[in-house]
MARKOLPA-917775 format. One record per atom (N, C-alpha, C): residue in one letter; chain; z, x, y. Coordinates in steps of 0.1 Angstrom, whole numbers. Layout:
// MARKOLPA-917775
SITE, code, unit, pz, px, py
SITE, A, A, Z, X, Y
...
// end
This chain:
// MARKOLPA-917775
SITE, code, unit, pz, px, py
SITE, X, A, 1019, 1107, 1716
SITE, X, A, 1008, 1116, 1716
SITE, X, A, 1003, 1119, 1730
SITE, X, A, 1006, 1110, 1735
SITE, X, A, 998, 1112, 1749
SITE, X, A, 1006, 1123, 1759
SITE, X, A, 1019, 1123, 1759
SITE, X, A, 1025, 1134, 1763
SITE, X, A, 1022, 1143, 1759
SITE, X, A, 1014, 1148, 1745
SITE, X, A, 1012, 1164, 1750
SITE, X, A, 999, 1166, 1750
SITE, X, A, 992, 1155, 1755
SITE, X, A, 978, 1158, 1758
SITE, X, A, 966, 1151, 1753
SITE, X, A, 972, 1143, 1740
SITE, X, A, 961, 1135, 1730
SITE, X, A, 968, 1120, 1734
SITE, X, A, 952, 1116, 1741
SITE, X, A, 956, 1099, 1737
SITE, X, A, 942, 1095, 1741
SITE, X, A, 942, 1083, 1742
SITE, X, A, 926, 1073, 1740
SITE, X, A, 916, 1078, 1753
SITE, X, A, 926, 1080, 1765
SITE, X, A, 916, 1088, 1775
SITE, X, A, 909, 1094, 1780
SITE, X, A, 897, 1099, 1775
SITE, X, A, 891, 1115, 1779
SITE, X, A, 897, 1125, 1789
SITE, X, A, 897, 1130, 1791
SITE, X, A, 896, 1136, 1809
SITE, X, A, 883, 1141, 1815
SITE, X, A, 887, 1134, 1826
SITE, X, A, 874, 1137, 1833
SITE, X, A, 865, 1148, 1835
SITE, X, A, 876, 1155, 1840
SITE, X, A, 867, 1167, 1849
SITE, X, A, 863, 1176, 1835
SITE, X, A, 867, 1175, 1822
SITE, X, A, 861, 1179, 1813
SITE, X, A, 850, 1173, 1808
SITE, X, A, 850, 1160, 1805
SITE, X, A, 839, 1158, 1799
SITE, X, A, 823, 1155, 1811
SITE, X, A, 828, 1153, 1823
SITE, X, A, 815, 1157, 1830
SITE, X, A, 810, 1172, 1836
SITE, X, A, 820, 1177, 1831
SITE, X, A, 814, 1198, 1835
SITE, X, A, 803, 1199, 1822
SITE, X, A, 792, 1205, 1829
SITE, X, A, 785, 1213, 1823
SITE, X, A, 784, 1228, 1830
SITE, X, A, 788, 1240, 1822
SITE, X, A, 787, 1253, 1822
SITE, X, A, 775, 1257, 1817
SITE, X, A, 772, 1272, 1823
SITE, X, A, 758, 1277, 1819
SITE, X, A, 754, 1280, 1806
SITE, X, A, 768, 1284, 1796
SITE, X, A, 763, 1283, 1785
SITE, X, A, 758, 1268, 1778
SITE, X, A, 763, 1254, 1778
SITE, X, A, 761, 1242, 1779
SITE, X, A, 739, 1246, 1783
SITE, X, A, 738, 1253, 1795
SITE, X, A, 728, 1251, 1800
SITE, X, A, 718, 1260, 1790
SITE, X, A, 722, 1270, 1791
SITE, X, A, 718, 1280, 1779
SITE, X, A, 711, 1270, 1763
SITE, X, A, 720, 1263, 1760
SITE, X, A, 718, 1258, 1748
SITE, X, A, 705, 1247, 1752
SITE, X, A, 709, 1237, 1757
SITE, X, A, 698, 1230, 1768
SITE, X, A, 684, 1235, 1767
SITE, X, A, 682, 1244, 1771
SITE, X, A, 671, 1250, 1774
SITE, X, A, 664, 1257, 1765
SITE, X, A, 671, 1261, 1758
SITE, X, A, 669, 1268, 1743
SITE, X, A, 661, 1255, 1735
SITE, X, A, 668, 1239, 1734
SITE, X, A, 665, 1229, 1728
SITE, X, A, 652, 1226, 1733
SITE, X, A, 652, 1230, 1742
SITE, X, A, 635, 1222, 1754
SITE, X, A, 626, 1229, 1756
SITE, X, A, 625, 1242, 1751
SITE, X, A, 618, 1251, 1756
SITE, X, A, 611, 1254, 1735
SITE, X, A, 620, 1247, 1724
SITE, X, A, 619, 1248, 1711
SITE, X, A, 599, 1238, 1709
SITE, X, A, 604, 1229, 1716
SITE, X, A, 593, 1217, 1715
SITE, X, A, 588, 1215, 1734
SITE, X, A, 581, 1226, 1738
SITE, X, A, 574, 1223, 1752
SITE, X, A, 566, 1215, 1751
SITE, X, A, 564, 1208, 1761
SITE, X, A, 556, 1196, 1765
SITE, X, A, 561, 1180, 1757
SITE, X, A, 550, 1175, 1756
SITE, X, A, 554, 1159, 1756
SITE, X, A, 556, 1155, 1736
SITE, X, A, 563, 1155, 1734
SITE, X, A, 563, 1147, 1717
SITE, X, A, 567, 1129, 1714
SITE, X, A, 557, 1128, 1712
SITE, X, A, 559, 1114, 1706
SITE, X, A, 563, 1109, 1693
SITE, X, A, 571, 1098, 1692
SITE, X, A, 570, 1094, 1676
SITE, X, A, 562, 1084, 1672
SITE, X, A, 556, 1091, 1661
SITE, X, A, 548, 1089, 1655
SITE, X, A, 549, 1083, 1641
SITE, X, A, 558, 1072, 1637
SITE, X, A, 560, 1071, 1624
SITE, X, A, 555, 1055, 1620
SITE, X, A, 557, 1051, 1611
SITE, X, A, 553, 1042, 1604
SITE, X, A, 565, 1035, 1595
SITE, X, A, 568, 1027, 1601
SITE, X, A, 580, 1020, 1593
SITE, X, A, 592, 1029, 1590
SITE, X, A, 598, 1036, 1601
SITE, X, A, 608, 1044, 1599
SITE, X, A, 603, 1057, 1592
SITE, X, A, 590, 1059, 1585
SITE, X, A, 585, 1073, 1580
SITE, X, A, 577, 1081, 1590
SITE, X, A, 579, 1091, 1588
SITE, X, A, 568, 1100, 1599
SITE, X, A, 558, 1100, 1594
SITE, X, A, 550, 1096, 1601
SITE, X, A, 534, 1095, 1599
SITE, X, A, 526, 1114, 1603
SITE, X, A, 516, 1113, 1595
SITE, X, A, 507, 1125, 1595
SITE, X, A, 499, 1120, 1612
SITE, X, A, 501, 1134, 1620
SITE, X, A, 495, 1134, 1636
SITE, X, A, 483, 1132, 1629
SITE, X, A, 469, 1129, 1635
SITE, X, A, 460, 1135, 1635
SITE, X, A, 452, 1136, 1645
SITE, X, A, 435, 1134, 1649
SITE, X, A, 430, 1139, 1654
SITE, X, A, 432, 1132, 1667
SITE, X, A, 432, 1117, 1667
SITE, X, A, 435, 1113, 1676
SITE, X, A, 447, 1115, 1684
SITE, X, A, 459, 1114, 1681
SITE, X, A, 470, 1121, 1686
SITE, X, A, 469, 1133, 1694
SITE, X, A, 461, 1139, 1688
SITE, X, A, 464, 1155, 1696
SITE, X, A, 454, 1157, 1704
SITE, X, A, 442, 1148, 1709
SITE, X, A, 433, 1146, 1716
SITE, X, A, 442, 1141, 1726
SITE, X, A, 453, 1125, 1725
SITE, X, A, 460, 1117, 1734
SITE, X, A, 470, 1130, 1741
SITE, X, A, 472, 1137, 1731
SITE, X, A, 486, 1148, 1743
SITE, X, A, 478, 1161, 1744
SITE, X, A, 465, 1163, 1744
SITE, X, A, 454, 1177, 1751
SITE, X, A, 454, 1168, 1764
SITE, X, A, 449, 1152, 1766
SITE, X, A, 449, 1148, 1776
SITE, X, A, 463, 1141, 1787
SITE, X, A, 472, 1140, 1783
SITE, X, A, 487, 1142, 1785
SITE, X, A, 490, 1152, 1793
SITE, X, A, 491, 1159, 1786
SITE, X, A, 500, 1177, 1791
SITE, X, A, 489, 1184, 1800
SITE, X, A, 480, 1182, 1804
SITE, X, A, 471, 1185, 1813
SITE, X, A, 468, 1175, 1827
SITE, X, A, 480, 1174, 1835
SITE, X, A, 473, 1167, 1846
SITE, X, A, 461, 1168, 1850
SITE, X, A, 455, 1180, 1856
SITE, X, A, 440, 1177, 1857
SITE, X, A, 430, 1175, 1850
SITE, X, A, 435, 1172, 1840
SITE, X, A, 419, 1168, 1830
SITE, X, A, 419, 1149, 1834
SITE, X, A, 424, 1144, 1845
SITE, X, A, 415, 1130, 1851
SITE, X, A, 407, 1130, 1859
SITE, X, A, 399, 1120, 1856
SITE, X, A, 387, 1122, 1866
SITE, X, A, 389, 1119, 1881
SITE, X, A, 382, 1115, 1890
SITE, X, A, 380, 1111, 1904
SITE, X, A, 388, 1099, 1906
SITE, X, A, 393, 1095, 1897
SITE, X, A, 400, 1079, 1903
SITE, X, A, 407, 1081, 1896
SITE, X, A, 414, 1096, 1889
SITE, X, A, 429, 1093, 1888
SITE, X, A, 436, 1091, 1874
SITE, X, A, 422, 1084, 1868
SITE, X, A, 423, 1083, 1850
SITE, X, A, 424, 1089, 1844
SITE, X, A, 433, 1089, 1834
SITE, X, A, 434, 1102, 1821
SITE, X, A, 414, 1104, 1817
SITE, X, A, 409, 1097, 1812
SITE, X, A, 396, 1094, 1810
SITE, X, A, 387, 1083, 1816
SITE, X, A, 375, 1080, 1815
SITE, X, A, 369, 1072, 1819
SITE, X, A, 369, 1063, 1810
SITE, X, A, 376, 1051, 1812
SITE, X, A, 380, 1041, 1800
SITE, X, A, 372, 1030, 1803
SITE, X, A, 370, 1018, 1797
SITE, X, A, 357, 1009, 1798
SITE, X, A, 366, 998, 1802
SITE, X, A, 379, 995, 1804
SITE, X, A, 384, 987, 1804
SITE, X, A, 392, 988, 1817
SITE, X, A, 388, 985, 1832
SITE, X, A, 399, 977, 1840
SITE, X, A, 417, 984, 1839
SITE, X, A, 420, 975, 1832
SITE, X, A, 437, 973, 1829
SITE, X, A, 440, 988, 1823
SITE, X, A, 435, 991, 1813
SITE, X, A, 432, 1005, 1811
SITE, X, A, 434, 1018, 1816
SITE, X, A, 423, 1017, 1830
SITE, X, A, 422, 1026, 1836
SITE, X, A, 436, 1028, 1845
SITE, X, A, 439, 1012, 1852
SITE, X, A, 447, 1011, 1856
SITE, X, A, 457, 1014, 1855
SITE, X, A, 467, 1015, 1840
SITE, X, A, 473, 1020, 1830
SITE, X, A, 474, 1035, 1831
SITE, X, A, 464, 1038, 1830
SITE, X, A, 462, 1056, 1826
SITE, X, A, 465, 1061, 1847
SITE, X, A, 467, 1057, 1850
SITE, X, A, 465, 1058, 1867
SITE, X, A, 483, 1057, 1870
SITE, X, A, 486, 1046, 1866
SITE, X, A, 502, 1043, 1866
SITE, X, A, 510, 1054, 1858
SITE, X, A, 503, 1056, 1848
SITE, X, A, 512, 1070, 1839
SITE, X, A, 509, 1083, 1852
SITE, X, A, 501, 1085, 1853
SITE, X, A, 500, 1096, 1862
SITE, X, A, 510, 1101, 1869
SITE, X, A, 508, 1088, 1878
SITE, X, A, 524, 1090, 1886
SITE, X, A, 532, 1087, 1885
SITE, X, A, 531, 1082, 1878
SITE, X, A, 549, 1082, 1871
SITE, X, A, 553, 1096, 1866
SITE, X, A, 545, 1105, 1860
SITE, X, A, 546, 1113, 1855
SITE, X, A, 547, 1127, 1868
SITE, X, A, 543, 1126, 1879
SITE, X, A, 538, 1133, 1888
SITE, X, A, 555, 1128, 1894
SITE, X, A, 560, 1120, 1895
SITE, X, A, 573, 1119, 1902
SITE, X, A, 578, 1123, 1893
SITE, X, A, 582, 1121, 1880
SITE, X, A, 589, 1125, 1872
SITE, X, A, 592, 1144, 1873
SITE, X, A, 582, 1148, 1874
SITE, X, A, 578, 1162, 1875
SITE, X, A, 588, 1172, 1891
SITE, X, A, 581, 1158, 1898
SITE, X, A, 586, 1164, 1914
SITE, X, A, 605, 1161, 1911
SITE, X, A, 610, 1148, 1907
SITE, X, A, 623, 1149, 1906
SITE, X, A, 630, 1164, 1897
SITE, X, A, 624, 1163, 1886
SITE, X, A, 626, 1172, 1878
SITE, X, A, 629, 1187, 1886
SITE, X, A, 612, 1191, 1897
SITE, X, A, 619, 1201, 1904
SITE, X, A, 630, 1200, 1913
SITE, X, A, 631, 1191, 1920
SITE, X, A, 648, 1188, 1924
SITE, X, A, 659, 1191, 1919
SITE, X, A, 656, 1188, 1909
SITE, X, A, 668, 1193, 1898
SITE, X, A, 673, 1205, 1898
SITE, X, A, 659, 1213, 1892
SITE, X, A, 661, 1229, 1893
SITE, X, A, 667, 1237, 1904
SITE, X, A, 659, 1231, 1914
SITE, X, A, 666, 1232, 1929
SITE, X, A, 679, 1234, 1930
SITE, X, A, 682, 1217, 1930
SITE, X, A, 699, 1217, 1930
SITE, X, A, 705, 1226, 1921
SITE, X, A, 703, 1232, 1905
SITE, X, A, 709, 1240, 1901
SITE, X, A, 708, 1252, 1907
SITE, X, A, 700, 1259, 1908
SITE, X, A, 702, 1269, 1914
SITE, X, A, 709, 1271, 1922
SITE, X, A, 714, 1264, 1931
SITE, X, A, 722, 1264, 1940
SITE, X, A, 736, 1264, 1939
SITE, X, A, 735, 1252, 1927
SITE, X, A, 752, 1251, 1923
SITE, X, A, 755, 1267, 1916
SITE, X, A, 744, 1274, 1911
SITE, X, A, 745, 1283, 1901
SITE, X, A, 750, 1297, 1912
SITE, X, A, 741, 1297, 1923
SITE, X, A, 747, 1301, 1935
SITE, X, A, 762, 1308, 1937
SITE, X, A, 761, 1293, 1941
SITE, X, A, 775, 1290, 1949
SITE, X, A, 787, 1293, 1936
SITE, X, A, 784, 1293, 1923
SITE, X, A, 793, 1294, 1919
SITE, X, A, 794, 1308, 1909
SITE, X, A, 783, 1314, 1914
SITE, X, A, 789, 1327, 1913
SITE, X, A, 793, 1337, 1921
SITE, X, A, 790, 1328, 1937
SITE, X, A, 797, 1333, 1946
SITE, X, A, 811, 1332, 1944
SITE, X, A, 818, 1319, 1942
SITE, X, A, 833, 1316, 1939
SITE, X, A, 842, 1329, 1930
SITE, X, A, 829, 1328, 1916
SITE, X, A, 837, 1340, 1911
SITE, X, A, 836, 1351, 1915
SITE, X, A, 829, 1360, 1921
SITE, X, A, 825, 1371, 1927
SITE, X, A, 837, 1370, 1937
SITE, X, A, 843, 1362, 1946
SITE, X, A, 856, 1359, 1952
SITE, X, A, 864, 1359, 1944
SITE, X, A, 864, 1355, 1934
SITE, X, A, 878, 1356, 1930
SITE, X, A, 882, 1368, 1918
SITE, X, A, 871, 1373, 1915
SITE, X, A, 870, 1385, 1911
SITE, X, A, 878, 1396, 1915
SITE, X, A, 872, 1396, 1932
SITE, X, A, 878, 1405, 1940
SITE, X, A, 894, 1406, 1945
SITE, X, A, 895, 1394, 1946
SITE, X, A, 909, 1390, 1949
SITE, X, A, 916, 1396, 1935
SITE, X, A, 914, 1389, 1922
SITE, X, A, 921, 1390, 1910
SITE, X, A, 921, 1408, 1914
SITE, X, A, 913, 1420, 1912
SITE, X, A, 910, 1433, 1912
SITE, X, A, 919, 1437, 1920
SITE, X, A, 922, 1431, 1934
SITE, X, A, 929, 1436, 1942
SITE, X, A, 945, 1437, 1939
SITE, X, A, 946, 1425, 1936
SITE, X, A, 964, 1420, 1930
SITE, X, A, 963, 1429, 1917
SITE, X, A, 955, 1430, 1905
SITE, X, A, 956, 1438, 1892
SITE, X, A, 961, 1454, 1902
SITE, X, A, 955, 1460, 1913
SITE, X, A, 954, 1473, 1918
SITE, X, A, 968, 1477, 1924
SITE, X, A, 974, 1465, 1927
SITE, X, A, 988, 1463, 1935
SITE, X, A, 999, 1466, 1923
SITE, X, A, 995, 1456, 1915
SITE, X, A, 1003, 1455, 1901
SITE, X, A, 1010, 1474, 1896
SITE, X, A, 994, 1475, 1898
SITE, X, A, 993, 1488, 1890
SITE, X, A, 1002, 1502, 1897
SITE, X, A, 998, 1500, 1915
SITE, X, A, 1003, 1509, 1919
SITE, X, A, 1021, 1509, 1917
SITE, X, A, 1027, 1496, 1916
SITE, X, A, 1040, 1495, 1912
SITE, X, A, 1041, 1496, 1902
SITE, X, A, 1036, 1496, 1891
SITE, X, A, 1037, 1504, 1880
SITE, X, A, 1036, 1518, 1879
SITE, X, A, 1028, 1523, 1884
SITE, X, A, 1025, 1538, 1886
SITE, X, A, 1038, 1543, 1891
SITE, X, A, 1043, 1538, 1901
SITE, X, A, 1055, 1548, 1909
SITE, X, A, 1067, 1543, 1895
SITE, X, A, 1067, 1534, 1890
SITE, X, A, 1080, 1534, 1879
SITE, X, A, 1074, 1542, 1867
SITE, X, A, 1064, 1544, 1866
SITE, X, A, 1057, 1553, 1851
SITE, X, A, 1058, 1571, 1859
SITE, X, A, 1054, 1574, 1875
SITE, X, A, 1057, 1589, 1876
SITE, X, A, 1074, 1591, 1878
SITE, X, A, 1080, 1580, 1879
SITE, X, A, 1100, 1583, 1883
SITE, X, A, 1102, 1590, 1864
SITE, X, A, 1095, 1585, 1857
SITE, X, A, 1103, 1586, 1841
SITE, X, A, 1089, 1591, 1835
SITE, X, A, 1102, 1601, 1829
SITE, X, A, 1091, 1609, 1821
SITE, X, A, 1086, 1605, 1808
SITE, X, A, 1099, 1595, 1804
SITE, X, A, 1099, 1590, 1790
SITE, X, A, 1083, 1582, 1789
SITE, X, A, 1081, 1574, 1800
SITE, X, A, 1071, 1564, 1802
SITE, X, A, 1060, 1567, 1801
SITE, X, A, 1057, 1582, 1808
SITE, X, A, 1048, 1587, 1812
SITE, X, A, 1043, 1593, 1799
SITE, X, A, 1048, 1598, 1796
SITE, X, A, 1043, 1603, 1780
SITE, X, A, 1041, 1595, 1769
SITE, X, A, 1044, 1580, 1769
SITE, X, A, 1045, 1575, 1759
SITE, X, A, 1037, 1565, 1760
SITE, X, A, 1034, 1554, 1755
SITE, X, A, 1024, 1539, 1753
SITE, X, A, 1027, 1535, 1768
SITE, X, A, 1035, 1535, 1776
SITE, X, A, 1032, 1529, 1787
SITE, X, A, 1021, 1538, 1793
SITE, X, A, 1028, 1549, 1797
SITE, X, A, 1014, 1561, 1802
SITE, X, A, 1003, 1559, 1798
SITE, X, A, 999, 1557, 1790
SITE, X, A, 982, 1555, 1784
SITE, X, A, 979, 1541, 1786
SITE, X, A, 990, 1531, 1787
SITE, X, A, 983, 1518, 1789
SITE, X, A, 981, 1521, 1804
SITE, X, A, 987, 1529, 1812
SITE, X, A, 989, 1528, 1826
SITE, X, A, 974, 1533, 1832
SITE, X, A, 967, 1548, 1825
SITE, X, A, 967, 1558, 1826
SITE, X, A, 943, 1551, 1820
SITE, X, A, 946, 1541, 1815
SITE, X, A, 935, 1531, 1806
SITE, X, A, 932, 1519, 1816
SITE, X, A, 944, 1510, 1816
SITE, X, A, 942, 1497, 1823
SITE, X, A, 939, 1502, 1838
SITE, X, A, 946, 1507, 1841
SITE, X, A, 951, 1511, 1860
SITE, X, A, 938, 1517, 1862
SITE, X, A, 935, 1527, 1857
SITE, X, A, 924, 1538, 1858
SITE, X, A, 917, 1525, 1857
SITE, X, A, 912, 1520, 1850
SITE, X, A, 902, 1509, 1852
SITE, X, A, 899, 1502, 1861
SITE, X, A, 911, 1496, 1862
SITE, X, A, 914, 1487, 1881
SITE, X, A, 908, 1496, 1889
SITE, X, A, 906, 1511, 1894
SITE, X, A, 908, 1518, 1903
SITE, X, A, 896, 1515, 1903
SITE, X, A, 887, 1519, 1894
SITE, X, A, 872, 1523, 1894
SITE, X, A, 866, 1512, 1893
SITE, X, A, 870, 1497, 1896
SITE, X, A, 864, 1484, 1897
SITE, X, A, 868, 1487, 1911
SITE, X, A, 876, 1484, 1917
SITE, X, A, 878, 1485, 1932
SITE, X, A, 872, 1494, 1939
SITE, X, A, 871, 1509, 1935
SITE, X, A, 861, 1520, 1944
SITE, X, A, 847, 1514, 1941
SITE, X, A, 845, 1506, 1929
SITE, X, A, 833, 1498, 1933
SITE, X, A, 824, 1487, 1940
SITE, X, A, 836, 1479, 1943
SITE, X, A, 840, 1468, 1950
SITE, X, A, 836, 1477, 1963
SITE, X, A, 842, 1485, 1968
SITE, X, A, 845, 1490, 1981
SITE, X, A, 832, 1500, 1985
SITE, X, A, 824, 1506, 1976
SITE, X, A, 809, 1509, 1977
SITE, X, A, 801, 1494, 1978
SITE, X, A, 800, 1488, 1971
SITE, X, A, 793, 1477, 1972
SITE, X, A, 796, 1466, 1980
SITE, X, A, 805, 1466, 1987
SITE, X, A, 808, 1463, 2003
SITE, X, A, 802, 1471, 2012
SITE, X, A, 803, 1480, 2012
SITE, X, A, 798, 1491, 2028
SITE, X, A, 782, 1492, 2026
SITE, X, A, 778, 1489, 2014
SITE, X, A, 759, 1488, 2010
SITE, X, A, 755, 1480, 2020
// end
């Protein structure tokens, strides 16, 4: 089995690619439930949020609602406060890595539609080459010319052309 491709190994460079649609989905998932969700259950059952809960994540999902020393609230307790001070920043780096991230995609997102935008051009140029040697064997015969090659010629080629006369305006822009 492994000779024709199936055996216990993954392959790599497949299962660590993530593509934009991969990202697409991603984001769709994250953007479903914004901000912070907790679980909230009780012995494996989901428990009813109530008033408290949604008090704990009004004060969560709002970094600035701490006071002067950094606390989610003014708590009576020391360890507490301390506590509510430690989440902060943890959450405040979490945040700043997080834009890192974005960062770095953008970039890779960049760069990699600069690659295709290269290779676009290249592929257009060789389809255009293709074509013109086809063209001179479709005007030698007439049979060709009038029949399903001519219209494929006359469809695909024409196409090629008017990708490349665009290519070649949006180069001299």
């Amino acid at each position: 089995m492994e000779n024709i491709g199936v055996g216990m190994r993954p392959n790599d460079a497949m299962s660590r690619a993530i593509y934009v649609k991969d990202l697409d989905n991603a984001v769709a998932d994250l953007t479903a439930d914004v901000g912070v969700s907790l679980d909230v259950s009780v012995g494996g059952q989901e428990a009813e949020r109530g008033a408290c809960y949604d008090t704990f994540l009004e004060l969560v999902q709002d970094p600035f609602s701490s006071g002067s020393d950094g606390a989610y609230m003014p708590y009576t307790s020391a360890s507490t406060a301390l506590s509510s001070q430690r989440l902060q920043r943890t959450r405040q780096n979490l945040a700043g890595y997080r834009h890192d991230l974005l960062v770095s995609m953008r970039v890779v997102n960049r760069v990699e539609r600069e690659v295709l935008q290269a290779e676009w051009e290249t592929w257009v140029k060789e389809e255009g080459r293709r074509c013109k040697k086809v063209g001179e064997m479709v005007k030698k015969n007439e049979t060709m010319r009038r029949g399903e090659m001519g219209q494929w010629y006359e469809g695909y080629c024409g196409s090629c052309r008017r990708e490349m006369e665009s290519l070649g305006r949006s180069a001299r822009l």
